[in-house]
C-alpha positions as CSV (number, residue, x, y, z in Angstrom):
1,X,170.6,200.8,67.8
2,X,168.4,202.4,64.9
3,X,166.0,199.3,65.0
4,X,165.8,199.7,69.2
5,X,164.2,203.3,68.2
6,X,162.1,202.0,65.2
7,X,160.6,199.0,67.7
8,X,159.9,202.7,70.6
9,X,158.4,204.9,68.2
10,X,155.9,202.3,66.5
11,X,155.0,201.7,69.8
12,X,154.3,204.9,71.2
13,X,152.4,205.4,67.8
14,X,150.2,202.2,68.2
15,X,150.0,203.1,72.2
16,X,148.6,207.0,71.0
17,X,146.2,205.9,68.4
18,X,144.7,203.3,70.8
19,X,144.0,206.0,73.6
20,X,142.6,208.1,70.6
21,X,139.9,205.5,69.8
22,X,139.3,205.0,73.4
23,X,138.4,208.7,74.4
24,X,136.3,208.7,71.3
25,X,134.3,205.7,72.1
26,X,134.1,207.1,75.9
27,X,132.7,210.7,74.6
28,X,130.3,209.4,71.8
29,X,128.9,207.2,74.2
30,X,128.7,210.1,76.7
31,X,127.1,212.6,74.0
32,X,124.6,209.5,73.6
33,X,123.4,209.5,77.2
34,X,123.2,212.9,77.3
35,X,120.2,214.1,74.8
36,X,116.3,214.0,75.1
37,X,113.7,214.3,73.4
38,X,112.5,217.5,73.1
39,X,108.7,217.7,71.8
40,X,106.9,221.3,70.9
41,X,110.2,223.6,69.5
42,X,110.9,222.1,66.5
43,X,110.5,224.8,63.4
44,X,108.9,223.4,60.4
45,X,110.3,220.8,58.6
46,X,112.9,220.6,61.3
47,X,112.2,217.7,63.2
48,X,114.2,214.7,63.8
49,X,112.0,211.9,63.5
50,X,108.3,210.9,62.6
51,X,105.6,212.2,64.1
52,X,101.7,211.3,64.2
53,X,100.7,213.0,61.1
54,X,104.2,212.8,59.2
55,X,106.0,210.1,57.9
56,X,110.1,210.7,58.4
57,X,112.3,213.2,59.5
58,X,112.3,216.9,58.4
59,X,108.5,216.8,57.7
60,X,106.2,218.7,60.3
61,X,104.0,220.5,58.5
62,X,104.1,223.7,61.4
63,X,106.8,225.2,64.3
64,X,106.0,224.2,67.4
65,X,104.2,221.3,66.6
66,X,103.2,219.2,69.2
67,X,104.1,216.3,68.2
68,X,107.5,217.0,66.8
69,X,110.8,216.6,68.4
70,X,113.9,217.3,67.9
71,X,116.7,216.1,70.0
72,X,118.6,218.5,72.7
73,X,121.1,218.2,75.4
74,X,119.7,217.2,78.7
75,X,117.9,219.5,80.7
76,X,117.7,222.3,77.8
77,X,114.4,221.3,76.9
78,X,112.6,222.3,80.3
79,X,114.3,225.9,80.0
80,X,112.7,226.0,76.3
81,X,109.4,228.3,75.9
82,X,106.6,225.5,74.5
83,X,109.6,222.7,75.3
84,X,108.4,219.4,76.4
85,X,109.8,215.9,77.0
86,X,106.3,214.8,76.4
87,X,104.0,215.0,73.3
88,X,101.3,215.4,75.1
């Protein structure tokens, strides 16, 4: 009988971690979709990627640049004073 219950619980363990990696993959994938680019809010030295006249993340040289980014959810960067999901 103990070995019955050993065989149950392993496999409500194996069953719970398996729906744990599943709603993980499902809401990282979700969080993915759900950010833009948002050009023109960034503060200095806060931007998440390259722009024209910096190299690598962290770099623009002013806030608000115009060509600086930094990535928000979707539809905050329309709401945003100077926001922009353009860098023109």
């Amino acid at each position: 009988m103990k070995k019955t219950t050993n065989i149950a619980l392993a496999s409500a363990v194996t069953g719970l971690i398996a729906l744990a990696g599943t709603a993980m993959t499902t809401s990282t994938a979700v969080a993915a979709e759900a950010k833009e680019k948002c050009y023109g809010v960034a503060k200095a030295g806060k931007n998440d990627c390259a722009t024209k006249t910096s190299s690598c993340a962290g770099t623009s040289k002013t806030d608000n640049q115009k060509d600086a980014f930094i990535m928000v959810p979707k539809g905050l960067c329309d709401r945003l004073a100077g926001g922009s999901t353009s860098s023109s």
